[in-house]
N, C-alpha and C positions, 0 to 999 in steps of 0.2 A: 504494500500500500504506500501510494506516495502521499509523503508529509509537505503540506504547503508551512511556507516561513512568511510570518509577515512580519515589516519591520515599520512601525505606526512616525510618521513627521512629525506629532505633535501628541502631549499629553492630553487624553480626554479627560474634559472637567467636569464636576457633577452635574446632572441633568436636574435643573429645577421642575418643578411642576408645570405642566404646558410646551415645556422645550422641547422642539421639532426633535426628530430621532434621524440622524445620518442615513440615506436611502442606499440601498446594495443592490447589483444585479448580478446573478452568473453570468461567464462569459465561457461558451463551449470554446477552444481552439483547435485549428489542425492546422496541418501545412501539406504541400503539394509541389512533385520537385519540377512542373511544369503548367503552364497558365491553361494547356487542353489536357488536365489531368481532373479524371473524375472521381478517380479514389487515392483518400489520402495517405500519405506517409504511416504504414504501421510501425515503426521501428527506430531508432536511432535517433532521435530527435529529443533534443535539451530545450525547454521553455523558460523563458527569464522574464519579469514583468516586474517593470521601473516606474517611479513615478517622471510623470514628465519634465515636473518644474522642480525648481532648487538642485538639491546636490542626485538627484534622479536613482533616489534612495531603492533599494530591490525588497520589491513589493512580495514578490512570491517565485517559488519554480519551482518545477520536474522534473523527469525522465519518462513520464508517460507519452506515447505518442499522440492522443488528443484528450488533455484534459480538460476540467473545467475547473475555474476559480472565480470566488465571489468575491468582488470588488466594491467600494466604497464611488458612490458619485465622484466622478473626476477625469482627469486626463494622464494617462498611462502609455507606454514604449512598450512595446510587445517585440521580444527577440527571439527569433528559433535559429538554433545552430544544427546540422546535421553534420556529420565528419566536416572538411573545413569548407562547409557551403554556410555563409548563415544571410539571416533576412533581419530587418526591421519596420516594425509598423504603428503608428499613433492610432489610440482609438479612446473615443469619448464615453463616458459611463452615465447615463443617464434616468434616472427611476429607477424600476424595481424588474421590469421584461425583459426576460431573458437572453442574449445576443450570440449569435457565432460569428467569431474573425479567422478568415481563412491566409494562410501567408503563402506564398508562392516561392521557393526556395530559388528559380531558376538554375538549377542543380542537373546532374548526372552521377552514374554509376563508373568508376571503374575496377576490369579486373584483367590481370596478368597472369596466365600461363610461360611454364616454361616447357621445353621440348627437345628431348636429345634422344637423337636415331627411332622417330615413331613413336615414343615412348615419354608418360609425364615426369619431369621431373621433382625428386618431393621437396616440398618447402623449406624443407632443412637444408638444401643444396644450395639455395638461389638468394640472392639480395637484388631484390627490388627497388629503386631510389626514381623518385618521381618528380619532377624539374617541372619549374614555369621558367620560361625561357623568355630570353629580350630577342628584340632586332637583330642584335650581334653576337648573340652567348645564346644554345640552345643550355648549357647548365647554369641559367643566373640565377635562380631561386630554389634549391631545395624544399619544397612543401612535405615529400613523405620519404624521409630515411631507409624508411624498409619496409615497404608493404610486401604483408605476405603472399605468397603465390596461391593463387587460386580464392581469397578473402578479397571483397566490394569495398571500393571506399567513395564517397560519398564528395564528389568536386562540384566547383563554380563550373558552368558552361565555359569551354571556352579550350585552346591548344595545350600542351603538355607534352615533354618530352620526359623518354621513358629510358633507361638504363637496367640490363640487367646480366648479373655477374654471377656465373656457377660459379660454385665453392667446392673442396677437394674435401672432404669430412670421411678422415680415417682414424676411429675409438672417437678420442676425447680431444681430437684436433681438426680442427679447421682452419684452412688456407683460401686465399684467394687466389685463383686460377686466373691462365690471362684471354678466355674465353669469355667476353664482353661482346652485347647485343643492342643495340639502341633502335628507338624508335618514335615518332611523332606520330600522336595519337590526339583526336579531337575527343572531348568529352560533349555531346548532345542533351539538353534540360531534360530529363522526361525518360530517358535509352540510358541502357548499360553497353557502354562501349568495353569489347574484348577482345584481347591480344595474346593470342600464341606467339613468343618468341621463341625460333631455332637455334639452339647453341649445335655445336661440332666439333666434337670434341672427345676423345679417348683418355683410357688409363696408360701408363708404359711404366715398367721395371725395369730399373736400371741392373745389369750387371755388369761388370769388370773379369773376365773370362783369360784365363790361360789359353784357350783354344774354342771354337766356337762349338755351344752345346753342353759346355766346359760348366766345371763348380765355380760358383760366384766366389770370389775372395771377399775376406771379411777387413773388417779395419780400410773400410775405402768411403774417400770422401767425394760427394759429386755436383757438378752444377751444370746448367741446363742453361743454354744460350741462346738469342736467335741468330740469323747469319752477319746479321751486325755488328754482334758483340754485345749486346744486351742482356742482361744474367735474368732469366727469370727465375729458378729454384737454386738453393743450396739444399744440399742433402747427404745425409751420410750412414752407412749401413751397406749390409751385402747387398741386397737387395730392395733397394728403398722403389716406391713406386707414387707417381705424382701422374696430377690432369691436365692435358694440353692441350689446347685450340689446334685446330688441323692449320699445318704447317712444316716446314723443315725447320730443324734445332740442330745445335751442337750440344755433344754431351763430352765433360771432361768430368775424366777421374783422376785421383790423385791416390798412389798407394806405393810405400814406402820411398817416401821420396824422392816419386816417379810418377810423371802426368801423363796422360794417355786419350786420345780425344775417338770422336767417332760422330758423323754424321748421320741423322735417321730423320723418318719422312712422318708425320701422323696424319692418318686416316680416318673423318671419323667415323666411333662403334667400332673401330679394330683396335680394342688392346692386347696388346704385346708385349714381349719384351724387348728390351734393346742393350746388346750385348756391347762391352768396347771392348775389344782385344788389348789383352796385357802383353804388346812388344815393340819396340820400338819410341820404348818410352823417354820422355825428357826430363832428364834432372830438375827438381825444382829449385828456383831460384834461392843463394841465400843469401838471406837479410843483409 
């Protein structure tokens, strides 16, 4: 049950005999996330109700999606917020008959999938970051850090760009992968706008092999390059195993004191391993 809060402007004084009695009316509320919408908002919708004049002191609010509250004759600010859509609206109170104020959120839904090789990805893989963009920056406003994959949120009509970045979650560890997905998406008042994004993108184990097919050597450290020379992963173990964007890499090992490199191609949905042959290796440099 929602508890209404009222916070009174003034101390009432004792009522002498014959003194008018302050008039109340209910007032039903709903909201609606577009102007040709004929059923209202069930769900997610915060009510806030201000007095209009002076410090526009908070009259009452909910979490119900259409309540009613009984107000006192006067002039009141009516605010509905929905995830980060919200409305305002003046309304007069007048007598004791009853009134509904309906608020028009000019709102949209949205929601993000992700998708690697046919198949969903689960929410625990993916960060989702939701941008209002300028003229010249489509990332100038971060609005949602991480909406969940596949969970609605609730936006103003209007453009948004979308980022989304599989994550590597192996036990009790999480990495960011350099499998990144972007896209510009319109939010419509009224419509749930939905976007599958395709990542491409495979697992690979590294090993460090005496001969191909060979036992991984232990005590080996490794890092994962692209062909520029850009390090995306460090890692270290016999066979450590990390997620890459389809692409060619370089892989360099280091074991005893001996670097060892190897070129490999990823495909994505084809994990494999990727072997570097232990020979013809280069002294490491000393300090």
């Amino acid at each position: 049950m929602t508890l209404w809060r009222y916070r009174w402007l003034f101390a009432t004084p004792c009522l002498l005999p014959g003194a008018p009695v302050l008039a109340a009316a209910p007032v039903s509320l709903s909201a609606v996330y577009a102007p040709a919408d004929s059923q209202p908002i069930r769900s997610g919708v915060v009510w806030r109700v201000f007095a209009a004049e002076g410090e526009h002191a908070l009259v009452a609010e909910s979490n119900e999606a259409a309540p009613v509250v009984t107000l006192d004759n006067g002039e009141y600010i009516v605010h509905a917020a929905c995830g980060l859509a919200g409305v305002a609206k003046q309304i007069s109170v007048n007598g004791i008959a009853p009134q509904a104020q309906r608020l028009v959120m000019n709102a949209g839904g949205l929601k993000i999938n992700g998708v690697l090789n046919d198949s969903a990805i689960p929410p625990t893989k993916l960060v989702i970051q939701v941008y209002l963009p300028s003229a010249r920056d489509p990332e100038a406003k971060l609005i949602l850090p991480n909406l969940r994959a596949g969970d609605s949120a609730c936006l103003p009509e209007g453009n948004y760009h979308v980022v989304s970045k599989l994550m590597d979650v192996s036990g009790a560890t999480t990495n960011a992968t350099n499998s990144v997905i972007y896209a510009d998406l319109r939010v419509i008042a009224g419509k749930l706008t939905s976007g599958a994004l395709r990542h491409r993108a495979a697992t690979m184990t590294l090993k460090l092999v005496n001969a191909p097919g060979g036992e991984a050597l232990a005590n080996t450290s490794f890092s994962v390059l692209t062909p520029g020379g850009d390090v995306i992963r460090e890692l270290i173990g016999a066979f450590p195993s990390l997620v890459l964007a389809e692409g060619e890499y370089v892989a360099i090992a280091r074991h005893e004191n001996q670097t060892f490199q190897a070129t490999f191609k990823v495909q994505s949905g084809q994990d494999r391993d990727v072997e570097v042959l232990a020979e013809q290796g280069t002294p490491d440099a000393k300090p």
